[in-house]
GUZALUM-111803 format. One record per residue (C-alpha): residue in one letter; y, x, z. Coordinates in pm, whole numbers, plus 50000, padded with zeros to 5 digits. Layout:
REM residues N
AYXZ ...
END
This chain:
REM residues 782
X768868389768596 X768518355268469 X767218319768655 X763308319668561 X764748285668441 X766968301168190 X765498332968125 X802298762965189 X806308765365190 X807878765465540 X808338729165695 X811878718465803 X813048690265981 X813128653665823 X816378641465745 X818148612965935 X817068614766294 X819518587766409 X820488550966329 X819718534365966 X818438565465851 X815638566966103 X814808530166061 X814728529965712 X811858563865731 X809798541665993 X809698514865763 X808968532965502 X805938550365702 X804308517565823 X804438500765433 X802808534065345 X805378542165128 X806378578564989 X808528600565192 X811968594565070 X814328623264912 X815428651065114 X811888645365367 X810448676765456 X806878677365408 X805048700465677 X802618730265543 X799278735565633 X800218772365884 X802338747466103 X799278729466208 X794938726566127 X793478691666083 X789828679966021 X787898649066023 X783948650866125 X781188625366167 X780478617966499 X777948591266395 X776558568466121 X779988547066147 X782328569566323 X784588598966273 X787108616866449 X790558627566287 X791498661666476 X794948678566422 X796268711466585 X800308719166587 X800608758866619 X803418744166810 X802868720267104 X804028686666994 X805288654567224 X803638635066999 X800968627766685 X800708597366494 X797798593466194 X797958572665934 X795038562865705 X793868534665503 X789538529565459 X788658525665086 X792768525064969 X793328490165215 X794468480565541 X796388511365671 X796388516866041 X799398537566218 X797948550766560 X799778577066823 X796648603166856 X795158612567177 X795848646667294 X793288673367471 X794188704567574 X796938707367259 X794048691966959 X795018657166910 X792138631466777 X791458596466683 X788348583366673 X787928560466340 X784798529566390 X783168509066174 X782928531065858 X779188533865640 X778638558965409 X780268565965151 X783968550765292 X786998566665197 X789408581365429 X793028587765301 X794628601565580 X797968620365682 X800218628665984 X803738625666145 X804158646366421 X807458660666668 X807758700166665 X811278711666938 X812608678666858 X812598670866477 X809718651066306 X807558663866002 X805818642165757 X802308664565613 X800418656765273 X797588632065243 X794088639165298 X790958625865211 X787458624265370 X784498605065314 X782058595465550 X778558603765466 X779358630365215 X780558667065157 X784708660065035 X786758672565343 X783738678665564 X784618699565898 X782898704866167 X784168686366495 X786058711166712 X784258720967068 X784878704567412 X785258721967736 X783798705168039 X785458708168259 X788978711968105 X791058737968127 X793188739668461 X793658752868823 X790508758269065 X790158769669394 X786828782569337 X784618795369033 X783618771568757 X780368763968580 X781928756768188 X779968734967954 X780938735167582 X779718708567368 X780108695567003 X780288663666859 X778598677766550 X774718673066544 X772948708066457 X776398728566460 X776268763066645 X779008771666880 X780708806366915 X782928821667185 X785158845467333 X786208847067692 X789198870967656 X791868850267471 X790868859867173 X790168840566852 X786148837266836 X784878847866466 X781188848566297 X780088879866530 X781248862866850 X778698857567076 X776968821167031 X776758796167304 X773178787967467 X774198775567781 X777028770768067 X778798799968105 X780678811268459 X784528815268486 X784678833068794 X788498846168737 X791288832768546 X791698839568156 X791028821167841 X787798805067696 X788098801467350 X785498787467099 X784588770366739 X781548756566590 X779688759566260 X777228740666068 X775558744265715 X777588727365441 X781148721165628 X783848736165688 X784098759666049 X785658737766318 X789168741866451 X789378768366724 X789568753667086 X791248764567353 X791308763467776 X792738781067987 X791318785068311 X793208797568694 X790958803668945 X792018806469308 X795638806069410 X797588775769540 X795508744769474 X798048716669305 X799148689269546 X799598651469479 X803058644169517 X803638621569794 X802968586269747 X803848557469990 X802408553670297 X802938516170306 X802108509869880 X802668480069689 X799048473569568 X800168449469305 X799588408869276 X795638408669280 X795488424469635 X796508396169934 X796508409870293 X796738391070580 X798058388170913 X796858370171214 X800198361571303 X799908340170976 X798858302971012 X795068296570953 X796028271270710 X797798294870493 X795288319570446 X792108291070443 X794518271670141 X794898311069974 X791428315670007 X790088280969877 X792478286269583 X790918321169500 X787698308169521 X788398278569317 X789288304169002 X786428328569104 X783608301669146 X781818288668877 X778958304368721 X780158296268346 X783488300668320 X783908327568605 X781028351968582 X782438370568265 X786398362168301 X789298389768349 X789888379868679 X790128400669016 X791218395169365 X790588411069687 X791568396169998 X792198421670299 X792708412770667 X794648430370896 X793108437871224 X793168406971437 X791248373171481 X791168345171196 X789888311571192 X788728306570881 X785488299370623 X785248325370333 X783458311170015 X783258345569782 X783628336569381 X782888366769123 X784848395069126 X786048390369499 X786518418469758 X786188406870129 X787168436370377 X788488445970675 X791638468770745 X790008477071081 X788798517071152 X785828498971267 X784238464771211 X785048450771513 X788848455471482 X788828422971255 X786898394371396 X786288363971167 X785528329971353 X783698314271065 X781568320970784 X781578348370430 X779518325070208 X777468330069902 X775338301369805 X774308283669469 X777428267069458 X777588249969119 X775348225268977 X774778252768659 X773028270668923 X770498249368951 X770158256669298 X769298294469221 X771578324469338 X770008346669043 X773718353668909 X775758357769138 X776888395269136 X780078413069162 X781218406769485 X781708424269838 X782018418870193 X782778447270434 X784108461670800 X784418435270971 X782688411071247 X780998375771181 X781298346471426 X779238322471199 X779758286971264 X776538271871361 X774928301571375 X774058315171093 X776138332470784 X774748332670420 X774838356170190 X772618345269871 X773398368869589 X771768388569335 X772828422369171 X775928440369261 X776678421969584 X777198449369900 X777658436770237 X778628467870449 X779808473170766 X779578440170890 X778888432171260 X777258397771229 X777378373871563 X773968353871499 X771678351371181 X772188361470842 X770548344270567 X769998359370183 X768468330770071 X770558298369910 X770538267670089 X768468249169868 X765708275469884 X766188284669529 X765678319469362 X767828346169448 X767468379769278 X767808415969441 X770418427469711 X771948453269939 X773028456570304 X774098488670499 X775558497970824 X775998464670969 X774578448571242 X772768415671245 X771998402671636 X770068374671545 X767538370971232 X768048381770880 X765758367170656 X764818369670297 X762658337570233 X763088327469846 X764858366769763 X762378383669493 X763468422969641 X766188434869908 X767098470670017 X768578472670434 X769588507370504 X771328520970803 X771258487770989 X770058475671300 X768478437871340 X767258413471592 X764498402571360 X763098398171017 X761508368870821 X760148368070487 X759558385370164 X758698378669792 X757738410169617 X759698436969752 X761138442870077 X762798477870180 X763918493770459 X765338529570562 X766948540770888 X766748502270996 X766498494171373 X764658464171438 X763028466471091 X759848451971057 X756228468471047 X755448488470724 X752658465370532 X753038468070229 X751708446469970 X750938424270266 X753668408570331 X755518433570097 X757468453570302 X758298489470321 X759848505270590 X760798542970642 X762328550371001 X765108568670881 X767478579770580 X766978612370486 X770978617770334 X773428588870404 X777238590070402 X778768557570402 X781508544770160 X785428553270207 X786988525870323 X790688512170336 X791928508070706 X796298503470853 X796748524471140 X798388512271502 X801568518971310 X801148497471032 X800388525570784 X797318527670531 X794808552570497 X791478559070386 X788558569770617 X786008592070494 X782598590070702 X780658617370785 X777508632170584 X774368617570832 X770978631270802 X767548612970901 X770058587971023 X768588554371192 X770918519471271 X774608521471194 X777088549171238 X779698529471413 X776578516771678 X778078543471936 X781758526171883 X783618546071616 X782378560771293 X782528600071290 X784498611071010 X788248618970915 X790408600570740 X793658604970430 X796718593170431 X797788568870171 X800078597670050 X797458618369860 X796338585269679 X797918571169400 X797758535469346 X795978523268972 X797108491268883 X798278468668617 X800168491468317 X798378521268401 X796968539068114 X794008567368071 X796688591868108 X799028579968373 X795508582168562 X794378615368441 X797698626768509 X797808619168899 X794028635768923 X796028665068750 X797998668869008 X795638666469306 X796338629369369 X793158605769518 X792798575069330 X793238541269494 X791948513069239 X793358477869281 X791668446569097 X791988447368748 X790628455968394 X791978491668276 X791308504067878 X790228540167856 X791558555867574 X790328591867714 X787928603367952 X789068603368328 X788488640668456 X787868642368849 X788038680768851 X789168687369160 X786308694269478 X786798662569749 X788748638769510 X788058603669637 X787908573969376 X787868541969544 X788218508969404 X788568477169538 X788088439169388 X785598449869113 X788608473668902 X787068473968546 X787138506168294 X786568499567982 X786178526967737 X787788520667401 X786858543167088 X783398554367197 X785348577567448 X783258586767756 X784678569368069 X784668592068353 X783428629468397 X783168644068702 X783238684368798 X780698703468920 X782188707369246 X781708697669644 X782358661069779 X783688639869539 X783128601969661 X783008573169394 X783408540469529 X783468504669412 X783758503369027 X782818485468751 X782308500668353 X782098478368145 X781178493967803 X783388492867478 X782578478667188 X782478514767014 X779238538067094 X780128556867378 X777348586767521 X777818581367889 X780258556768067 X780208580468445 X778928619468404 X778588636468742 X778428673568634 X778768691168307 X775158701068150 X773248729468335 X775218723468668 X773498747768881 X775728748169187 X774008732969483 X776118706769728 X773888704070016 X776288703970255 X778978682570123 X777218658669805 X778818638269553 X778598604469610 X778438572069402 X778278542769592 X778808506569495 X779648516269119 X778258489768824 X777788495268449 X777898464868224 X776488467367880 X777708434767690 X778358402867845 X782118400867859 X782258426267505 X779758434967260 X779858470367457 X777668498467350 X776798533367511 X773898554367496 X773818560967878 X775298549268141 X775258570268418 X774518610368379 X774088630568729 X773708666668602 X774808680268984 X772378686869249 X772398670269590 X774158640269406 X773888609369643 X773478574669420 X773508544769707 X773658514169550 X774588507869165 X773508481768945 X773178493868545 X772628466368359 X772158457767977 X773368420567943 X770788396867924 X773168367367869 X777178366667818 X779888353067639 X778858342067271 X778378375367038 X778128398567275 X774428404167337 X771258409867124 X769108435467044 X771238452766765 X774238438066944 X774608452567283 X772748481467235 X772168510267541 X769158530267584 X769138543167906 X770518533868280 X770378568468433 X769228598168370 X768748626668647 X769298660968543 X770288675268922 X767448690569100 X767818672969521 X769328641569418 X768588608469643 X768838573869526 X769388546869789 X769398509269600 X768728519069233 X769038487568997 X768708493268638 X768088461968376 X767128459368044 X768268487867891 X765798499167513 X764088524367570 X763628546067926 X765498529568179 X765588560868440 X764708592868313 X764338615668584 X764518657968498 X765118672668815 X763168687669121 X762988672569441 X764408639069342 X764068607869578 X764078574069553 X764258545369813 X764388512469629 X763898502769232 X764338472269096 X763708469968747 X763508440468474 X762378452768119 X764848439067801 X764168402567725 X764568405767366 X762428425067229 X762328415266855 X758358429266803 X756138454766937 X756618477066615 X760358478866741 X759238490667066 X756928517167131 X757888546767330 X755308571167040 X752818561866768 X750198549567067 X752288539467312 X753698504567355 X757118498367544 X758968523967740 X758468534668092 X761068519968312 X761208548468510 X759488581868364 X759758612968599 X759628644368326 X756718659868240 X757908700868391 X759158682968721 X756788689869015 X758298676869339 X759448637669328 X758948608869597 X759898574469551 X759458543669775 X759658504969722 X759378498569333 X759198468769166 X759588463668746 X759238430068564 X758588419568237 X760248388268054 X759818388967678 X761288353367606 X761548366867239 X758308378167162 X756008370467432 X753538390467217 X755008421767318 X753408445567568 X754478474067783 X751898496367847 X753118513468192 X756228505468383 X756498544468586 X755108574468394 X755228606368586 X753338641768583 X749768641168771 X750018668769007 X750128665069358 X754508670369460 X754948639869281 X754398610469496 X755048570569451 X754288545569745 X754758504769728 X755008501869372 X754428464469141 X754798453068883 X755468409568733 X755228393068433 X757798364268511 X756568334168397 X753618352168194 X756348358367941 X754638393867807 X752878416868006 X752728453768168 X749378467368094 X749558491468376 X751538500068712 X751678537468703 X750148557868425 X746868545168384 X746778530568712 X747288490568787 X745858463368612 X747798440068356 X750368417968458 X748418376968537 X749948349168469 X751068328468774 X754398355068825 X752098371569052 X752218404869150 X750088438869030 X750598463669346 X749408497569400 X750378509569734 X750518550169671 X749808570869336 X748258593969324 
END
């Protein structure tokens, strides 16, 4: 959201493995030079390699030791120049690279140097061009999830990266050949044994074989201990009330200083969260980007704040508009606010949660200016909240003394004191309770000074906040099963703690993915703290979660690379068919970036395939403004926000922005939705570049699929701002099945600043978008 201002032979060992010898080989490899006398080259039955298109301007090197190697390094040049040395990535014993920026017709020359029981081997070169038939192979199958130890059975997805290719299988160790069966859909390992597969496709070569190996039941693999009492690293400041109020106000003027400013701050690498210790402080808060406020109380009244937690339009760039500022947090803890009344004026991305405010809360900037979209849950406000100049605002789990105001779209669930459902008059839309609700895991020090991490309960039609009768019901982990991301940590230092049972604890930072996180294991909690930043490098997928029970996602930010990826978070493999009912998955306070801070790109950006998922609260947005080259329309390119494949999933505070073509795509039964706010992409070149078929102009920014019969949604709102091409038109913002289980209530739609228009709410329902940024409602369809 922008200001409407500012819209063959056997292989042996190579020679010299120690001293001048060995330095002399290295420098030999990185000129590129030829293998000196006496260097064993390696022969094609110690290993199988392959390159395969993975897109237009990628392709990924693969290369498979018959011998488990330490390490893999490929070297290749791109049309004879500019050779690049890289240690490969390795996946269940198949080590890959993933090669960008290539059109067709570039020329791979490629080779290896890899370790086999200590000594190094050198192989021949290799070529492979992109776009045509010389050293074509099919890319070799993925398991989702990976190979590994489960307590229970698991639902296996195998996938390939090549378009069209057909995938064969065995499920007894065996190696899969032409007469194997071929893969159509998950499959169920409901013992332990061996899943082996390989994939085929008309005019390349037969994919390497790929192997995992599954053990179901048995002893479940524990995180070794961790410290009770961790170091959380230099972007994580706690505090203590026995500390002078001086020292913490100076500490937290200084952070705010760096985090502040709308231009220099909003798309930095900076990252701070600032934690209090239970107690009493007398001190004034301003919150900058990327800040984390919190609490280390179990509940919100353990840390009492004599002062104020302040968002406002603080610099003159802002124009006196709150419109951008998102990414940043307040939570569990009590407000005194001096002279009444605490503000909170954000936008996107901006959670206050468990707070126990003393007085009024306003979400509107002092100056009365714009502010754009926002989220509070399980906190308490005594006196008046009010909205005033706030365009849309989900409350959930809350209880108030009072309401006042409303723009477009005002929503409430399971809010005490919540005002009267009236809908578009004012526009305000109130359900009396929550259906599913769990709130976040939180961060808390015990009475003897130890951390750990407090997992609230699953509530069900819940109404005010959980903590209303004194204490939260839930239990709670010792810092001991977590361990502590921070600065250094790689994609496999990470994968490796999940690998061995560990939680994750995420302190403030930016981390580069160079493989997928894998949260395989049922209950693993992921919580992150001071807006921790994944970034995916090589058009790797981010995160992928299991298809298993109670996994909780807190408080994370992915932030697309500048290579393709499919999905940034995947909850689920394809066909998940498990239900979670009792114990859902939940993703809570996570944010996707598309551009901005990189030229990022990805396809999707958040995949739920499970059922009985729980989204509450993530922003998905395709940048609409950033640092210089990293947005426009061929630039920072995404086409969808979410897409729902999970039959029962709930969404509570769904914001998805600009994305290119369908911004939600929703697949599964019985999905809900409480809350949408939506902006269409600014920059849309033309209308020929946009049209969701031959007849149909724009894309639906939330379609429900044409087979799904049971869907409700509540409280939507989608606007249009083609600053571009104010030509362009969008001919529906929600598209959804006619038949009777599918249900929308409060919907509107807004051309801001009558730059474009929506011809029509729902379907064919709602009249075009007027000029005047005034509203189009319709209060129910059908």
């Amino acid at each position: 959201m922008t200001p409407l201002s500012t819209p063959p032979r056997a292989p042996r060992p190579r020679q010299g493995t120690r001293g001048l010898p060995l330095l002399l080989a290295v420098l030999a490899l990185l000129l590129g030079l030829a293998p000196a006398a006496g260097t064993a080259v390696a022969a094609s039955p110690d290993y199988t390699q392959s390159v395969s298109a993975t897109s237009a301007t990628q392709a990924k090197i693969s290369f498979t030791p018959t011998t488990a190697a330490l390490y893999v390094d490929v070297h290749y040049l791109v049309n004879a120049a500019n050779q690049q040395n890289v240690r490969m990535v390795n996946g269940s014993g198949t080590w890959t690279h993933t090669v960008g920026g290539l059109a067709t017709g570039n020329v791979l020359d490629y080779w290896f140097t890899y370790e086999k029981s200590g000594p190094q081997y050198d192989t021949p070169h290799f070529s492979y061009t992109q776009g045509g038939s010389t050293g074509g192979q099919v890319a070799q199958p993925a398991f989702s999830p990976a190979g590994g130890q489960y307590a229970t059975a698991q639902t296996v997805t195998i996938t390939d990266a090549t378009a069209g290719a057909t995938i064969r299988y065995t499920r007894d160790g065996s190696t899969p050949n032409g007469s194997s069966p071929v893969y159509s859909g998950p499959i169920s390992v409901t013992a332990s044994g061996t899943v082996k597969a390989f994939a085929q496709a008309s005019g390349l070569t037969d994919s390497p074989v790929a192997t995992a190996t599954y053990t179901i039941g048995g002893t479940q693999t524990s995180c070794p201990a961790q410290s009770e009492t961790p170091d959380f690293g230099p972007n994580v400041h706690i505090y203590d009330p026995s500390m002078s109020a001086a020292t913490i106000q100076a500490q937290l003027d200084s952070h705010f200083e760096q985090m502040k400013d709308t231009l220099s701050a909003q798309f930095s690498s900076n990252r701070v969260a600032d934690l209090f210790k239970p107690g009493t402080y007398n001190v004034n808060d301003n919150v900058g980007f990327y800040t984390s406020v919190a609490g280390l109380g179990q509940e919100p009244g353990q840390v009492t704040i004599n002062g104020n937690i302040t968002v406002d339009a603080f610099n003159a760039s802002d124009a006196g508009n709150a419109t951008q500022n998102f990414w940043r947090s307040a939570e569990n803890l009590t407000i005194n606010p001096g002279g009444g009344t605490n503000r909170w004026a954000v936008a996107q991305a901006a959670p206050f949660r468990r707070i126990d405010v003393h007085g009024n809360l306003a979400l509107y900037p002092a100056s009365y200016g714009w502010a754009s979209g926002g989220y509070v849950a399980d906190s308490r406000v005594t006196g008046q909240m009010a909205s005033i100049s706030q365009q849309q605002w989900y409350t959930r789990d809350s209880g108030l003394g009072s309401w006042d105001g409303g723009v477009w779209n005002m929503v409430f669930s399971g809010v005490q004191g919540a005002p009267a459902n009236t809908f578009p008059t004012p526009p305000e839309t109130v359900l009396a309770t929550t259906p599913v609700s769990r709130d976040v895991p939180y961060l808390y020090v015990d009475g003897s000074n130890r951390y750990r991490v407090f997992l609230p309960s699953l509530r069900t039609n819940a109404s005010g906040p959980s903590w209303a009768s004194g204490s939260t019901p839930g239990s709670s982990l010792p810092m001991s099963q977590f361990y502590v991301v921070k600065a250094g940590d790689t994609a496999a230092t990470i994968n490796n703690a999940l690998a061995q049972g560990c939680n994750l604890f995420v302190t403030p930072g930016i981390y580069h993915l160079n493989q997928t996180l894998n949260v395989s294991r049922a209950g693993t909690v992921v919580l992150g703290i001071g807006y921790p930043t994944f970034v995916p490098d090589n058009g790797v997928n981010a995160m992928q979660v299991a298809d298993v029970d109670g996994v909780r996602i807190k408080g994370l930010l992915f932030d697309a690379g500048t290579v393709n990826s499919q999905a940034l978070l995947t909850v689920g493999p394809t066909g998940s068919a498990a239900g979670h009912a009792a114990n859902p998955t939940t993703v809570q306070d996570v944010f996707f970036r598309i551009g901005g801070q990189l030229a990022g790109k990805a396809t999707n950006s958040l995949v739920v395939n499970s059922s009985n998922t729980v989204i509450d609260h993530i922003w998905a947005w395709r940048a609409d403004h950033g640092n210089a080259g990293t947005i426009g329309w061929t630039t920072n390119t995404a086409d969808t926000g979410l897409i729902v494949n999970g039959n029962n999933v709930l969404a509570t505070g769904l914001f998805v922005e600009h994305y290119q073509k369908y911004e939600v795509i929703w697949n599964g039964q019985g999905g809900r939705t409480i809350f949408f706010q939506n902006e269409n992409p600014y920059d849309v070149p033309n209308q020929a570049a946009w049209k969701s078929s031959a007849s149909v102009n724009g894309y639906a920014a939330y379609k429900v699929g044409a087979n799904v019969t049971s869907h409700e949604a509540w409280g939507l709102g989608s606007y249009c701002y083609f600053n571009v091409n104010p030509a362009v038109a969008n001919y529906h913002a929600f598209e959804v099945p006619d038949t009777s289980g599918v249900k929308f209530h409060s919907l509107l739609t807004v051309s801001l600043n009558y730059q474009g228009t929506i011809t029509h709410v729902i379907n064919d329902t709602g009249a075009v978008t007027p000029t005047g940024t005034t509203p189009v409602n319709v209060v129910a369809y059908p």
